[in-house]
C-alpha positions, 0 to 999 in steps of 0.5 A, a space after each residue: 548504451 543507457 537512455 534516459 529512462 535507465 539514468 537514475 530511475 529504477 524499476 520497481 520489483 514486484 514487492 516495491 509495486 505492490 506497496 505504491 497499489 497497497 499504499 493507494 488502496 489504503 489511501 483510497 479506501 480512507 478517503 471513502 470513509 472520510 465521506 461517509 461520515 459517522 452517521 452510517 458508521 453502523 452500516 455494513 458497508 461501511 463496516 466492510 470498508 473498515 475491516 477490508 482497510 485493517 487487512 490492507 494495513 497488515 499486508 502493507 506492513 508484511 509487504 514493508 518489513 519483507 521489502 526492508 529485509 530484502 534490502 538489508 541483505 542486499 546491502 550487505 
């Protein structure tokens, strides 16, 4: 017998998980940026926070197109 969480909700797999934490690190991590502003656009903080945004913005596109592949095989 199904209940109500089984109806219409799936679990995400592991992959589809960490996209939503990439997605909101990513979210986050734009948003301290948005912050601080331009004035300490030199400091190494923030410096650190914008290479440490590039290198979640490329796993979230590897993690996106392994997602999709998955996907498509199991679609076919």
């Amino acid at each position: 017998m199904s209940n109500a969480r089984n109806m219409g909700h799936r679990e995400p797999n592991g992959e589809r998980r960490e996209l939503v934490r990439l997605v909101r690190r990513i979210q986050t991590l734009t948003v301290e940026l948005d912050h601080v502003g331009r004035q300490t656009a030199a400091s190494p903080e923030v410096q650190a926070k914008e290479r440490t945004l590039e290198q979640l913005r490329w796993r979230l596109a590897a993690v996106a197109r392994r997602t999709a592949t998955e996907s498509l095989g199991n679609a076919a």
